[in-house]
LUMZA-72054 format. One line per field, with one value per residue (C-alpha): residue number from 0; residue in one letter; x, y, z. Coordinates in pm, 1 decimal. Layout:
BEGIN
num <- NUM:...
residu <- A:...
x <- X:...
y <- Y:...
z <- Z:...
***
This chain:
BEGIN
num <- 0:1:2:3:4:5:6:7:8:9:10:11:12:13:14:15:16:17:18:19:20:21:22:23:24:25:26:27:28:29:30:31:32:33:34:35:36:37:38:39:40:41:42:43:44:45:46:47:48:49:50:51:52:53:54:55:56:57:58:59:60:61:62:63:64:65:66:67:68:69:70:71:72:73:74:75:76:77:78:79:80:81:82:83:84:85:86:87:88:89:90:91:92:93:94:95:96:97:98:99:100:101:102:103:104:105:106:107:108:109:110:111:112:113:114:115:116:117:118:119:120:121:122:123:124:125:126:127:128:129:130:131:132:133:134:135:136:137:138:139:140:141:142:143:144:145:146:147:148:149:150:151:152:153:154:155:156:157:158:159:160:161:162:163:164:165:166:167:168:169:170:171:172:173:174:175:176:177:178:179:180:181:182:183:184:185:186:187:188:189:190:191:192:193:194:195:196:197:198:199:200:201:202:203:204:205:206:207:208:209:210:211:212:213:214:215:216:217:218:219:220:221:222:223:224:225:226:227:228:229:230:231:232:233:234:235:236:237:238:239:240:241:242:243:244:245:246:247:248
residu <- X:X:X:X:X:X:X:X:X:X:X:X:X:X:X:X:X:X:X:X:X:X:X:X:X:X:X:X:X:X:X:X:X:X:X:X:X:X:X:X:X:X:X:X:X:X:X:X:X:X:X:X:X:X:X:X:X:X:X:X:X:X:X:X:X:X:X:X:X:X:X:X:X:X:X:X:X:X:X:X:X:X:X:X:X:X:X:X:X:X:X:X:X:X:X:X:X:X:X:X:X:X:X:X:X:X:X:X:X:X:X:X:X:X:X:X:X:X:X:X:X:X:X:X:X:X:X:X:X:X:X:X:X:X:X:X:X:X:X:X:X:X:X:X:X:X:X:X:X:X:X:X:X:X:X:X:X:X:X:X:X:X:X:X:X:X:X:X:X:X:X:X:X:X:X:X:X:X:X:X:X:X:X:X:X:X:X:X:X:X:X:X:X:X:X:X:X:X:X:X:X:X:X:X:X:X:X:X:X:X:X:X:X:X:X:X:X:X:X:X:X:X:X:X:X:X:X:X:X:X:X:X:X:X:X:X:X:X:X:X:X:X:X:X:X:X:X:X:X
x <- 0.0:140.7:133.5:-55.2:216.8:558.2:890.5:1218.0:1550.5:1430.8:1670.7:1535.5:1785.6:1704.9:2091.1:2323.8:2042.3:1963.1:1594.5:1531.8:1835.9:1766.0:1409.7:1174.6:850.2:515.9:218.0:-68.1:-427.9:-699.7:-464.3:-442.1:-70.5:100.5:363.1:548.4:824.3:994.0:943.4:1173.3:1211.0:1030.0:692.4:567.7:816.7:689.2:374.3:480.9:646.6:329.5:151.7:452.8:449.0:805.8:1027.1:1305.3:1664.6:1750.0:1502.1:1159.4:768.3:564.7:108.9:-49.9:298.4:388.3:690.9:544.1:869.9:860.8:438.9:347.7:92.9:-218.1:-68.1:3.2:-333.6:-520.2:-361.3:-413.4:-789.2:-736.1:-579.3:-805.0:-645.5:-765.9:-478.1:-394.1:-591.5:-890.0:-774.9:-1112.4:-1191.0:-1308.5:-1521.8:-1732.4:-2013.1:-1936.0:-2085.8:-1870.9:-1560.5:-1648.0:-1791.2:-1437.4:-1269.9:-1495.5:-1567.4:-1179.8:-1124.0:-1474.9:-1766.2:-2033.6:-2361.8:-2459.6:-2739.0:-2517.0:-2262.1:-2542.2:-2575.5:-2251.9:-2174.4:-2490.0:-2410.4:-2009.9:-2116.6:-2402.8:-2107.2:-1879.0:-2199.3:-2274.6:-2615.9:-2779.9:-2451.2:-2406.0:-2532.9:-2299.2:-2001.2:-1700.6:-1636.3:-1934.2:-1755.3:-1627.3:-1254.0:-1371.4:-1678.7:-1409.2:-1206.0:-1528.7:-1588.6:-1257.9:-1278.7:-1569.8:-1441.3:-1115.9:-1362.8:-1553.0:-1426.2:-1398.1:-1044.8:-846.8:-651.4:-746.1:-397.5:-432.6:-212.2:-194.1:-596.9:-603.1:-392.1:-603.4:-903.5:-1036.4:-1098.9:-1460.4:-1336.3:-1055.2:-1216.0:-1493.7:-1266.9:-1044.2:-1410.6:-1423.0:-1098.0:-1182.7:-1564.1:-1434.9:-1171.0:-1409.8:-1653.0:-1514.2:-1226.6:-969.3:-628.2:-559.4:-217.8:-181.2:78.8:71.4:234.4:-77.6:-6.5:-283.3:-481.5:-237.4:-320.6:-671.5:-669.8:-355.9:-282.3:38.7:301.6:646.3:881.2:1086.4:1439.4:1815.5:1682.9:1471.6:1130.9:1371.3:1074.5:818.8:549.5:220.3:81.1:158.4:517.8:574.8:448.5:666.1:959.7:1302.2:1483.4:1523.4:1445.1:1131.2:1044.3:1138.5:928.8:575.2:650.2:740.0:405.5:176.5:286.5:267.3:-57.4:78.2:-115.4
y <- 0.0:355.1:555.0:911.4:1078.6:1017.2:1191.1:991.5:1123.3:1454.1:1770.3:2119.2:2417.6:2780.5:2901.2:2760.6:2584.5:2200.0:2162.6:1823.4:1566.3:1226.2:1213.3:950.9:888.9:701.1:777.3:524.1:578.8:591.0:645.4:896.0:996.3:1291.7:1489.7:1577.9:1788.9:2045.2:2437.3:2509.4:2081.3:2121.9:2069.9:2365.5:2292.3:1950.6:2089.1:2348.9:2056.5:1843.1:2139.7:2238.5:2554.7:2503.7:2259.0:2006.1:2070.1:1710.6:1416.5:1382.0:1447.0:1242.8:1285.9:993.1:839.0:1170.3:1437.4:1709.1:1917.1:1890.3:2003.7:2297.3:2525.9:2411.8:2084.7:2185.7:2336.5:1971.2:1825.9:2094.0:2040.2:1693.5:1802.9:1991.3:2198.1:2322.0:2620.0:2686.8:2974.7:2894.7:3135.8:3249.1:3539.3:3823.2:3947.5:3659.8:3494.2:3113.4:2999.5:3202.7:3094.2:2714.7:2800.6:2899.4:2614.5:2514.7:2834.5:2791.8:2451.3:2359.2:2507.8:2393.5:2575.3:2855.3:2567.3:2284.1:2529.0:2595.8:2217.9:2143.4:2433.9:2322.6:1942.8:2018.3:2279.8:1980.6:1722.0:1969.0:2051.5:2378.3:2374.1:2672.7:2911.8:3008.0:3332.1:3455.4:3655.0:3520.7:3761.8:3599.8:3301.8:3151.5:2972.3:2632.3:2732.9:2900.6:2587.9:2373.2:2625.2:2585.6:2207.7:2229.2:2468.3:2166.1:1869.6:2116.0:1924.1:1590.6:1618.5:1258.8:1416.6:1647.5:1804.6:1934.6:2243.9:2217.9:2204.1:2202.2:2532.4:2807.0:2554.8:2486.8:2123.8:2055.8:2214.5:2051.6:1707.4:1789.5:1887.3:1517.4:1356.5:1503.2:1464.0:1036.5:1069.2:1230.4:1020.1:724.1:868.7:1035.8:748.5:1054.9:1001.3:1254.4:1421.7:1608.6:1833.4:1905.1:1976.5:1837.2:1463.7:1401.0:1519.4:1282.9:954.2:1054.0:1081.4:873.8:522.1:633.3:901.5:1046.4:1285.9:1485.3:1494.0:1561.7:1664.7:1356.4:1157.9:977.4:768.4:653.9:375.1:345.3:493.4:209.8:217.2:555.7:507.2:237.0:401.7:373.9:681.0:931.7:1232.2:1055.2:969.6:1331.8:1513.7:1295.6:1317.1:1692.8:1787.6:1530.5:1723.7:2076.8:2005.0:2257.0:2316.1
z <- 0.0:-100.1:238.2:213.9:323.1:338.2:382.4:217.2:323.8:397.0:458.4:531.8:622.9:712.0:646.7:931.9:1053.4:1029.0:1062.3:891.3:843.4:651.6:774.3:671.9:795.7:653.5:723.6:661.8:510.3:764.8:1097.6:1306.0:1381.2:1619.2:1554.9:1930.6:2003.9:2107.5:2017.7:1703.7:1596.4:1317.8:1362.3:1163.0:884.8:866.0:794.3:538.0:357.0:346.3:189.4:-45.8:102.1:123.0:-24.0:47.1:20.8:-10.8:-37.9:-113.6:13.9:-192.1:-129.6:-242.8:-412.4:-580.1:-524.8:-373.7:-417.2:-789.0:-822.6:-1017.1:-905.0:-1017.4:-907.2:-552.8:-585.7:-706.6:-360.3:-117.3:-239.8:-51.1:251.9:531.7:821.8:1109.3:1227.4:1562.0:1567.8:1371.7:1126.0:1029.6:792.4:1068.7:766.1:642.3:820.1:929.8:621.1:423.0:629.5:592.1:196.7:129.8:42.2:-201.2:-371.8:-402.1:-535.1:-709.0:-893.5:-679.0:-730.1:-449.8:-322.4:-310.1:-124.6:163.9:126.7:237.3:463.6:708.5:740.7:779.9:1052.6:1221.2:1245.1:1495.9:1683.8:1555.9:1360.9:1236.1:1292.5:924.3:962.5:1248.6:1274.1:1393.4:1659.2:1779.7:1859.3:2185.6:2099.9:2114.8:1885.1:1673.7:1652.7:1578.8:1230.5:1121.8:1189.6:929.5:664.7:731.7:657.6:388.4:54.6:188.8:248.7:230.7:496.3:794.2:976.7:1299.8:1381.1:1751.8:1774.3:2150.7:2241.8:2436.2:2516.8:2841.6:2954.6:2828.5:2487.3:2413.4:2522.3:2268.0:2021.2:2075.4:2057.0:1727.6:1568.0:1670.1:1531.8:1180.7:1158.6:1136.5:1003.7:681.6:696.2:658.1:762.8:1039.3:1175.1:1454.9:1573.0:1935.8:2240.3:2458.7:2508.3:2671.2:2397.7:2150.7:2387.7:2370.3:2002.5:1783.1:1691.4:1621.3:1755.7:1557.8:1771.9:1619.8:1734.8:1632.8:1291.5:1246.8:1346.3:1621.6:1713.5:1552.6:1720.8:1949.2:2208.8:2393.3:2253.9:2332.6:2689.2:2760.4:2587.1:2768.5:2510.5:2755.3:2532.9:2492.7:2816.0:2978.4:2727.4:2737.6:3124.2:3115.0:2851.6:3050.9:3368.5:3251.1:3042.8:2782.1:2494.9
***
């Protein structure tokens, strides 16, 4: 089986500075993986990779079994239709009404008609929970509701792939456990393959099958839950102990 995602041999440098160093990592269709580690590993560069935002200095990311590095535009543009993400922040348009925010994507991608569009817009916004919001504003919003729209504008086109850009930061208890109950009910609901980047692990036990840290340059491990739990690396061990026991987010 091709994975979804996968990085072969990657290299990233910012100048003087080794992000990525012969990384490889696969990601499977259908799981739900976290990215750990610490601030300024690479976590958001993995991500900017996956989207071709930015590309590899040495190695390959391939989508779907093909080199993201080498993509055109409208080829980069094709995948990213595949791919939903929810940002840290939401990242919603202060301007546009949720509907408009979640419409987005796929006034960008497709040519729905406008009724088809409203379609869409109100069962993406029932499956996070938020029914009938299309016609309010954003600043409107409490966080976790904001987090909720941009999980549906995320799941909008029927993404093969949802990433999560640390989707529990600056949520109280009862929000991020809703939001956790949601990345697990899309997952197996829409059959997406999920990836989440986070500092939370308590969130990432709630939520992965599988977890890759990032460190010295690469994904240093790479296993379960379980695996990770019972890890002797010390690096490992210290920082699921350190996040578990800070509850950062």
């Amino acid at each position: 089986m091709v994975p979804v995602i996968e990085f072969k041999k990657v290299g990233k440098s910012f100048g003087d500075h080794r992000i990525f160093d012969d990384s490889n990592l696969s990601i499977i269709k259908g799981e739900t993986i976290t990215v750990i580690g610490g601030s300024g590993k690479g976590k958001t560069v993995f991500l900017k990779l996956v989207l071709g935002v930015m590309k590899p200095d040495d190695g390959k990311v391939l989508f779907q079994g093909d080199d993201v590095g080498v993509m055109k535009e409208r080829e980069l543009c094709k995948m990213r239709s595949r791919i939903g993400m929810l940002f840290q922040g939401a990242a919603l348009f202060d301007s546009m009404t949720v509907g408009e925010n979640v419409a987005y994507p796929l006034r960008e991608h497709f040519n729905h008609a406008e009724k088809e569009i409203e379609q869409i817009v109100a069962e993406k916004l029932a499956m996070v929970g938020l029914p009938g919001t299309q016609w309010m504003m954003p600043s409107d919003l409490s966080g976790g509701m904001k987090k909720r729209v941009g999980l549906a504008r995320a799941i909008a086109t029927d993404p093969d792939v949802i990433l999560y850009d640390e989707p529990t930061t600056g949520l109280d208890p009862a929000n991020t456990k809703r939001i956790c109950n949601l990345i697990k009910k899309l997952q197996e609901k829409l059959g997406v393959t999920s990836v989440v980047v986070t500092h939370d692990m308590n969130a990432a036990f709630d939520v992965t099958d599988r977890i890759a840290m990032i460190h010295h340059r690469r994904f240093g491990f790479v296993g379960t839950k379980e695996e990770a739990r019972n890890s002797t690396d010390p690096l490992v061990m210290n920082f699921i102990k350190g996040e578990m026991e800070t509850g950062d987010g």
